[in-house]
PAKEZA-531302 format. One line per 4 residues: number of its first residue (from 0); their letters; for each residue x, y, z of N, C-alpha, C. Coordinates in Angstrom, 2 decimals. Layout:
N
NUM	A	X:Y:Z:X:Y:Z:X:Y:Z ~ ...
END
This chain:
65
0	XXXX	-35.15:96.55:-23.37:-34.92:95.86:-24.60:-35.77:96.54:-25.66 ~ -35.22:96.57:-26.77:-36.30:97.35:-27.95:-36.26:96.45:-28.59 ~ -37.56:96.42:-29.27:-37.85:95.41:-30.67:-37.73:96.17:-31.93 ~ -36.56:95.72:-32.54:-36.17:96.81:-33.75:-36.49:96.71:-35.16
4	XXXX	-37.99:95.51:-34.77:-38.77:95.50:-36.24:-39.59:97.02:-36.09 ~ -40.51:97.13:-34.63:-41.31:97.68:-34.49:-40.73:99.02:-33.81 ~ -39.44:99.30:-33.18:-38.58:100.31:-32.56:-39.57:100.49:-31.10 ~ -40.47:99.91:-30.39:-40.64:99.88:-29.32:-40.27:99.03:-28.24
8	XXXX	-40.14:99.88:-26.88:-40.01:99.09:-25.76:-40.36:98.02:-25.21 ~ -39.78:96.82:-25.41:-40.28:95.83:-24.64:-40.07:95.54:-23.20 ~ -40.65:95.08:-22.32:-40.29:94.15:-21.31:-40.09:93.20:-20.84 ~ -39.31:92.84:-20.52:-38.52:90.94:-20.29:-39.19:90.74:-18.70
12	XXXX	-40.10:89.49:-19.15:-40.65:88.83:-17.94:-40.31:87.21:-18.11 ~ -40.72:86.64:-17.20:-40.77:85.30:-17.55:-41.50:84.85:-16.20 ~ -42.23:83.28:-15.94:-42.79:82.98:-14.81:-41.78:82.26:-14.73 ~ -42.02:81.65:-13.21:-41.20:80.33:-12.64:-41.29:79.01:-13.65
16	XXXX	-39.74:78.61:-13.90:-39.90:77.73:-14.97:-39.38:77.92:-16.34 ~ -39.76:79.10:-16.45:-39.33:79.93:-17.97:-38.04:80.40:-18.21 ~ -37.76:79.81:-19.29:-36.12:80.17:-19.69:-36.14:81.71:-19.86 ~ -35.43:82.27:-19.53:-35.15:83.80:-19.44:-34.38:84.25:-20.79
20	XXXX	-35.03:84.81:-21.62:-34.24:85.70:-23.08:-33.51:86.80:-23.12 ~ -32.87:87.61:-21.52:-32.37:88.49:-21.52:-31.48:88.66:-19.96 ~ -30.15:88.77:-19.83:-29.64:88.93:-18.97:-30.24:90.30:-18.06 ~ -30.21:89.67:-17.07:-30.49:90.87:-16.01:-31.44:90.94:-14.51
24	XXXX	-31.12:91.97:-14.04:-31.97:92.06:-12.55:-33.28:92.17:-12.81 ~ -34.08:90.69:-12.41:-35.88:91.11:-12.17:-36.65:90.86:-10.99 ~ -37.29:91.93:-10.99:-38.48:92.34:-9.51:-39.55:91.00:-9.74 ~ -39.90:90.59:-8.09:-40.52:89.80:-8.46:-41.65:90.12:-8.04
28	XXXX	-43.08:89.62:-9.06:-44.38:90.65:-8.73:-45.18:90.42:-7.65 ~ -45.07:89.31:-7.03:-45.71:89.09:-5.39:-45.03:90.11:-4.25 ~ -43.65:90.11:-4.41:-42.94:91.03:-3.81:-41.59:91.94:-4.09 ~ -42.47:92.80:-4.77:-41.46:93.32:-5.33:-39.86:94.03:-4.73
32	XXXX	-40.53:93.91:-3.77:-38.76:94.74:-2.61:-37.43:93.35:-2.85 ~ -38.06:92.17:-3.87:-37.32:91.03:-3.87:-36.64:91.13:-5.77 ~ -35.48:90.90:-5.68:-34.83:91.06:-7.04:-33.51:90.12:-7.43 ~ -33.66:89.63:-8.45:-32.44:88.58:-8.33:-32.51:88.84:-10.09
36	XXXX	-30.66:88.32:-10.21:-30.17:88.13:-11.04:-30.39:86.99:-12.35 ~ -30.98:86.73:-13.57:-31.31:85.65:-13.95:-30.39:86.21:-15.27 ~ -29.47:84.98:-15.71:-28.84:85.12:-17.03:-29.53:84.39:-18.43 ~ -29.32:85.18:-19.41:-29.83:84.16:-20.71:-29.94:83.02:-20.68
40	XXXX	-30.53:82.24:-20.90:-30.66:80.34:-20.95:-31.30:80.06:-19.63 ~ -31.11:80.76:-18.41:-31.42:80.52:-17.20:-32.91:80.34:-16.94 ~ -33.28:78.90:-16.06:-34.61:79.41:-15.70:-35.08:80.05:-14.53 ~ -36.33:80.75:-14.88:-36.98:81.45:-13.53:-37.08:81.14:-12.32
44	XXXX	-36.91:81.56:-11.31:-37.02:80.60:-10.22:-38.13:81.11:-9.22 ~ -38.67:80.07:-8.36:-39.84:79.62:-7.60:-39.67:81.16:-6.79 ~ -40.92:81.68:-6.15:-40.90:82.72:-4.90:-39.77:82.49:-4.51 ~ -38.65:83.32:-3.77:-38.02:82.88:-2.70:-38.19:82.92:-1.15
48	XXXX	-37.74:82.40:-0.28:-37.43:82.02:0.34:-37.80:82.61:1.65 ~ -37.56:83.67:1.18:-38.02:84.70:2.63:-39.53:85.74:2.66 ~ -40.39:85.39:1.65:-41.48:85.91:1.56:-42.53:84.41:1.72 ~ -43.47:85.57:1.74:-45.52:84.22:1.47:-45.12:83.64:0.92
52	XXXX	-44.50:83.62:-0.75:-44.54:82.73:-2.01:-44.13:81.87:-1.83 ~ -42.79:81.13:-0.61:-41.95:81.09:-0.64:-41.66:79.44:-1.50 ~ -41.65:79.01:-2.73:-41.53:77.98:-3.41:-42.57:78.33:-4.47 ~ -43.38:78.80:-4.24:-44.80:78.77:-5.10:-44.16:79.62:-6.63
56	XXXX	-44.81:79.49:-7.59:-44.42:80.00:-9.04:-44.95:81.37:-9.03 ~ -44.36:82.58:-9.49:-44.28:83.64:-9.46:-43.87:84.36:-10.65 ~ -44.36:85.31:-11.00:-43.97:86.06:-12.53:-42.45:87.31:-11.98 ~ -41.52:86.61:-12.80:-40.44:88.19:-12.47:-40.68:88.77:-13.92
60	XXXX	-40.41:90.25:-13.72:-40.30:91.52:-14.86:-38.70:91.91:-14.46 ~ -38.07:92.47:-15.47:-36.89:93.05:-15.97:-36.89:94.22:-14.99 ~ -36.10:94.95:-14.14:-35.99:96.32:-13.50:-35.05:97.08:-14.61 ~ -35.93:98.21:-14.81:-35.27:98.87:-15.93:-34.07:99.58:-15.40
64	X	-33.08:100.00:-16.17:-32.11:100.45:-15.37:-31.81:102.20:-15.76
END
């Protein structure tokens, strides 16, 4: 995503909970080999399921493409 006041790169994160401002695939930072789909309006969702986290609140980042 670029910010086209400033013409630099941003990155789209959000924690568990957080409405998501940008469609797309994000890594999640406890485990990153884990990646899911979150659409605009959508909120973040808890660790999943098959790792340590698994419910606990977790920060996802955007996978650049």
């Amino acid at each position: 995503m670029i910010d086209t006041q400033s013409q630099t790169t941003v990155t789209a994160s959000g924690k568990t909970g957080d409405t998501c401002s940008a469609t797309g695939p994000y890594k999640c930072s406890t485990t990153p080999s884990v990646t899911v789909l979150v659409k605009k309006g959508e909120k973040f969702p808890a660790g999943p399921s098959t790792t340590s986290i698994q419910g606990q609140a977790t920060t996802w980042t955007m996978v650049s493409s």
